[in-house]
C-alpha positions as CSV (number, residue, x, y, z in Angstrom):
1,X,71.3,89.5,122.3
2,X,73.5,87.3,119.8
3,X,72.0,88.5,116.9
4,X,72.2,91.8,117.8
5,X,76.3,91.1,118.2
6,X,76.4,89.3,115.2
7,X,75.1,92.1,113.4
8,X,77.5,94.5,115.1
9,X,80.5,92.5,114.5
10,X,78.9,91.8,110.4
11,X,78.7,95.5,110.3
12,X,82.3,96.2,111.7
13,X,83.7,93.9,109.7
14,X,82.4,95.1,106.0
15,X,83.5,98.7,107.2
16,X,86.8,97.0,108.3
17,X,87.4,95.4,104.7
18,X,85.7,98.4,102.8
19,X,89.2,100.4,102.2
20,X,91.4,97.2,101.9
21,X,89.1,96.4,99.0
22,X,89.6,99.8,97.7
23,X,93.3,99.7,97.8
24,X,93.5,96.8,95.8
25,X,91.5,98.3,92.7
26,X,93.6,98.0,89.5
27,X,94.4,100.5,87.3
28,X,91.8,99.2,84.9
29,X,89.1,99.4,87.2
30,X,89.6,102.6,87.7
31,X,89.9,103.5,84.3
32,X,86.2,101.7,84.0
33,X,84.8,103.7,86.7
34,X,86.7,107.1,85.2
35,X,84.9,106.1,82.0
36,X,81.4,105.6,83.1
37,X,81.4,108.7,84.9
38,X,82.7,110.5,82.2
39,X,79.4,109.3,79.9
40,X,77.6,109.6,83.1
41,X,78.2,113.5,82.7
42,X,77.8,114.5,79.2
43,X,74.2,115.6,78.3
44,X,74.2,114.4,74.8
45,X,73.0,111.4,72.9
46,X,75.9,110.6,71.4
47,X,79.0,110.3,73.5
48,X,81.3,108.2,71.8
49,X,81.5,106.5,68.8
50,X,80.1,102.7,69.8
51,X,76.9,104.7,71.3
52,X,73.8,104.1,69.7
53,X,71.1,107.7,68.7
54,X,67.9,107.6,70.1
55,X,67.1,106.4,66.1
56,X,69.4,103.0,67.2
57,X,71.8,103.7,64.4
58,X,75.4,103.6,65.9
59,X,77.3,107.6,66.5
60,X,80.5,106.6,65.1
61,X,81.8,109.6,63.1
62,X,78.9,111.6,64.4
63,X,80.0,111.1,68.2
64,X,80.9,114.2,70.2
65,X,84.3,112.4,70.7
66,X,85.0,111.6,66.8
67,X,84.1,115.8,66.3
68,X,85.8,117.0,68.8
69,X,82.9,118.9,70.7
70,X,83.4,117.4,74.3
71,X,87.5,117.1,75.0
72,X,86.7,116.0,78.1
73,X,85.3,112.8,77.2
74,X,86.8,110.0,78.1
75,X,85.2,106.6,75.7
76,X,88.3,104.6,75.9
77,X,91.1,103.2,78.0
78,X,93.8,104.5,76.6
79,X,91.9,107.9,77.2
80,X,92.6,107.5,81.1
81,X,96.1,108.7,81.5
82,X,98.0,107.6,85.0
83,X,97.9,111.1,85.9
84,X,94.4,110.2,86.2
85,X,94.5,107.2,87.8
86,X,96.9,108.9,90.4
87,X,94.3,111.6,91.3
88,X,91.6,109.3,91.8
89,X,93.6,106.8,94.3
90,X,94.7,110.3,95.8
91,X,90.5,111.2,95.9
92,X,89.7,108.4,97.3
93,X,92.4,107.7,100.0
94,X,93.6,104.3,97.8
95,X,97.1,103.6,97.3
């Protein structure tokens, strides 16, 4: 019977400090996550300019971002505007 409450109280606690732990994210840990899922969506093999080709050699000037092809992209943090940052906190319930 102990066990089972500590276990209940472990599990009510981590929900507990789940969104206080969110609302202390920094603006550059969101722009991170904003980032990776941005690369997390596009279908190519070449991204961004530090990405490697399947052949290893790095995109650089070949890069969907250096061409323009995907505007969406997001490779760096100075791509992450605060407008961004603001929508995500708004998404996700963070202040």
């Amino acid at each position: 019977m102990t066990s089972r409450l500590a276990g209940v109280l472990y599990l009510a606690a981590a929900l507990w400090a789940t969104p206080t732990q969110a609302q202390r994210m920094s603006d550059e840990e969101i722009r991170k996550i904003l980032i990776e899922e941005s690369l997390a969506s596009y279908g190519g093999s070449c991204p961004c300019p530090y990405s490697y080709a399947p052949n290893r050699s790095q995109c650089a000037g070949a890069s969907a971002y250096s061409m323009l092809k995907a505007a969406y992209l997001l490779c760096y943090p100075a791509d992450v505007t605060q407008h961004m940052i603001h929508d995500y906190r708004v998404r996700r319930g963070i202040r």
